[in-house]
C-alpha positions in Angstrom: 82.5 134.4 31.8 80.0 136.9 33.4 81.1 139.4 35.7 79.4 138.3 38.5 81.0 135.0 38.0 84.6 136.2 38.0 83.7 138.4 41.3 82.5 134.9 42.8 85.5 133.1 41.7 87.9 136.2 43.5 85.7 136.0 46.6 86.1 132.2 46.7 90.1 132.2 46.0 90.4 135.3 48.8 88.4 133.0 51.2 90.6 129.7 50.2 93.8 131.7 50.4 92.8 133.3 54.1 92.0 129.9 55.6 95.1 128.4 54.3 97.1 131.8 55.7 94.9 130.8 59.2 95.9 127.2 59.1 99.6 128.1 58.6 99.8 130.9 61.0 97.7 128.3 63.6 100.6 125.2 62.6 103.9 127.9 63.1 101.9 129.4 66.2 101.7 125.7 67.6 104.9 124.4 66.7 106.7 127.6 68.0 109.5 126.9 70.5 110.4 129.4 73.0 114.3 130.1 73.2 114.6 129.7 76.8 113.3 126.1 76.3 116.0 125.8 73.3 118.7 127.1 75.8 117.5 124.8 78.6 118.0 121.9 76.0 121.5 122.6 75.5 123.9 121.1 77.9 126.8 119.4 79.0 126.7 116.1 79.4 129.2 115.9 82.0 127.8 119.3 83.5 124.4 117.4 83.7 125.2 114.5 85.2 127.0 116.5 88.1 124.2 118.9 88.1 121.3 115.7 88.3 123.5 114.1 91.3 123.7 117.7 93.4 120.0 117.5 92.9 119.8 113.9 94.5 122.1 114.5 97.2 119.9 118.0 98.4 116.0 116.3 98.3 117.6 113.8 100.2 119.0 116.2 102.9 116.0 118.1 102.4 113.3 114.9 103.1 115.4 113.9 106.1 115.6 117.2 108.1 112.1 117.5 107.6 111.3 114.4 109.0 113.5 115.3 112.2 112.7 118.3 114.5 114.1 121.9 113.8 114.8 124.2 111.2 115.6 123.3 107.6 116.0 125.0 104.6 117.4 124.5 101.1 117.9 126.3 97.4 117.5 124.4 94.2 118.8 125.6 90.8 117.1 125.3 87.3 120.3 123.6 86.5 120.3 120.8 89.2 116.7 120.7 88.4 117.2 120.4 84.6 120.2 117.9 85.1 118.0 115.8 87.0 115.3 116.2 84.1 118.3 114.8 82.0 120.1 112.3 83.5 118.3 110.4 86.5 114.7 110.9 85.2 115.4 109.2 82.2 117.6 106.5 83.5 115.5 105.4 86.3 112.1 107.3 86.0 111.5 106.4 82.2 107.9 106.4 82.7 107.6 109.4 84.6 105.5 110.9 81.7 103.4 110.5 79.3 104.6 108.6 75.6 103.7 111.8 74.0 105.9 113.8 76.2 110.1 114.4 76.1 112.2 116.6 77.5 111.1 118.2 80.3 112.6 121.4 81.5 112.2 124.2 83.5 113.0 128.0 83.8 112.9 130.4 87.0 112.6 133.8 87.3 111.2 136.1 90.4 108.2 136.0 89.0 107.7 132.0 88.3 108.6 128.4 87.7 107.9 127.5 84.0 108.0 124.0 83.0 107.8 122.9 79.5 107.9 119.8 77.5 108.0 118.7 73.7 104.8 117.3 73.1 104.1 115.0 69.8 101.2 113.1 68.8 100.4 112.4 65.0 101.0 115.9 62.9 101.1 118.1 66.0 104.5 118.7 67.1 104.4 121.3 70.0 106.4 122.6 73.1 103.7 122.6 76.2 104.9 124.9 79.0 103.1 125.4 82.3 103.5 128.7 84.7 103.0 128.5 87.9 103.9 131.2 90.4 104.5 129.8 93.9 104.1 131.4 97.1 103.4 131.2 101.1 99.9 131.1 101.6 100.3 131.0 105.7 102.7 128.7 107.5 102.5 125.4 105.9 100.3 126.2 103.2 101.7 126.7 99.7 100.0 128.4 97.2 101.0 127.3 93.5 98.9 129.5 91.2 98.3 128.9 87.3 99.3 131.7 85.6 99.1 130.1 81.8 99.3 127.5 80.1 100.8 127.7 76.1 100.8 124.7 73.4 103.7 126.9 71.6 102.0 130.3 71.7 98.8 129.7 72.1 96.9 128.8 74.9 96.4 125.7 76.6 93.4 124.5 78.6 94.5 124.3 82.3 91.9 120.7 83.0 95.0 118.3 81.8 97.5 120.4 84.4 94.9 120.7 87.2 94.3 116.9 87.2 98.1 116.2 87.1 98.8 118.1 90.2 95.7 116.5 91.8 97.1 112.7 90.6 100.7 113.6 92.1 99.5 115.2 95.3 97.5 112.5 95.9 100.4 110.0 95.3 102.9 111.9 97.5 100.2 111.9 100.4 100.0 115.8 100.1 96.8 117.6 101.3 95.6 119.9 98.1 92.9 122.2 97.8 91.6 124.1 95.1 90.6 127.4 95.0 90.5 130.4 92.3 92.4 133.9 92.9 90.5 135.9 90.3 90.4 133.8 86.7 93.6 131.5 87.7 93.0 128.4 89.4 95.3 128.0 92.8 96.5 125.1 94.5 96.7 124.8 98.6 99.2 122.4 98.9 100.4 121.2 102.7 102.8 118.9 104.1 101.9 115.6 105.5 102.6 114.7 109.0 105.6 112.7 109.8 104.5 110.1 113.0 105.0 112.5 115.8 106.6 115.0 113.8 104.6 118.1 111.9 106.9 119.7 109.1 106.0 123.8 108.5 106.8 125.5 105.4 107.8 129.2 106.8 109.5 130.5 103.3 109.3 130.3 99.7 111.1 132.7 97.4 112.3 132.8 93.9 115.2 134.3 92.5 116.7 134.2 88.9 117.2 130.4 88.4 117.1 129.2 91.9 114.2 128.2 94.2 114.5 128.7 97.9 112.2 127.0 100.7 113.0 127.0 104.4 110.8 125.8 107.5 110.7 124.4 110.7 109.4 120.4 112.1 107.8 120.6 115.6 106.4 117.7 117.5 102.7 117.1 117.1 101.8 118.1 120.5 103.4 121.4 120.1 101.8 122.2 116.7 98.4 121.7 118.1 99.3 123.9 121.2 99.7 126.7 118.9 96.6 126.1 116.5 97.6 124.3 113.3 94.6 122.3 113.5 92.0 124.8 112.3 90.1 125.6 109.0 91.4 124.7 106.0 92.9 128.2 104.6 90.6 130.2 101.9 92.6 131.8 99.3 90.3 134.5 98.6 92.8 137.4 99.6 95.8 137.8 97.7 99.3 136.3 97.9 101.7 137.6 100.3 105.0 138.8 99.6 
């Protein structure tokens, strides 16, 4: 065999061997699964099941003051939100998601809500997870910004999450607009009138694993005497906090 024959046949094994060392490091980067996803997994079923009916019993308090005039307010754990996730989402909202997606859960921190999912479909077995950093764009307007999107550690495209928040705005009757704050796409989300009664969102705050929200309902009249009918907000400036 010819020199230049044996250098061909080293350059073609270093090139086979690199694109199967791509390939793998592409399959472990995909199927990676973050440990506060593993830890959100792990629970009590008891725990949960108390945890999924103190999330029930505080949207419900939370929908009704809302709907009635004055000042309400409210704080929601991961927990309660991940028992819900685990208990009453599967028992009565089985179809909630997509076949290819189980186990939702979520994660808070001051700087974020993540959500994440196992997602499977064929060979690809993958944890999807969503960040999304909430915040009070100006009295009734929240802003939910996109910070990134990760199929295990890589990166996600953001079209598949934009047009699931447009889908469930539009179910719940919400008012969304997009905008962009620099590179991450930002969603103006308001409340929707209740008959006479105009809900405003005053404060949004996160802590480490809870979610806070507080506000005050007016009658319409009284909301158009002080100006919420104007120009829907631009979210050119930054967030607020």
């Amino acid at each position: 065999m010819s020199r230049k024959m044996r250098w061909g046949l080293l350059i073609l094994a270093a090139a086979a061997t690199a694109v199967v060392l791509v390939a793998l490091g592409l399959y472990w980067a995909v199927g990676y699964e973050p440990a506060y996803y593993r830890d959100a997994l792990i629970g009590d079923p008891a725990a949960q099941e108390q945890a999924s009916d103190r999330m029930l019993q505080k949207t419900t308090s939370l929908v009704s003051a809302v709907q009635r005039q004055g000042h309400w307010q409210s704080r929601f754990t991961a927990e309660q939100i991940n028992g819900w996730l685990a208990v009453d989402r599967v028992r009565n909202h089985p179809n909630s998601l997509p076949s290819t997606m189980h186990d939702p859960r979520v994660t808070i921190d001051a700087h974020g809500v993540t959500i994440a999912c196992r997602y499977r479909q064929g060979a690809i077995d993958s944890v999807l997870s969503v960040t999304v950093e909430p915040y009070l764009h100006e009295p009734n307007v929240v802003a939910l910004r996109i910070v990134k999107a990760r199929a295990g550690l890589l990166p996600a495209p953001l079209g598949p999450v934009i047009d699931r928040l447009s889908d469930a705005a539009e179910q719940l009757h919400f008012d969304l607009q997009w905008r962009r704050d620099g590179a991450d796409p930002v969603a103006l989300v308001s409340l929707p009138e209740h008959g006479r009664r105009v809900p405003r969102i005053e404060n949004i705050r996160l802590g480490q694993g809870e979610l806070f929200v507080a506000g005050t309902t007016t009658s319409k009249k009284r909301a158009e005497g002080q100006g919420m009918g104007g120009e829907k907000p631009q979210v050119e400036n930054k967030k607020q906090k």
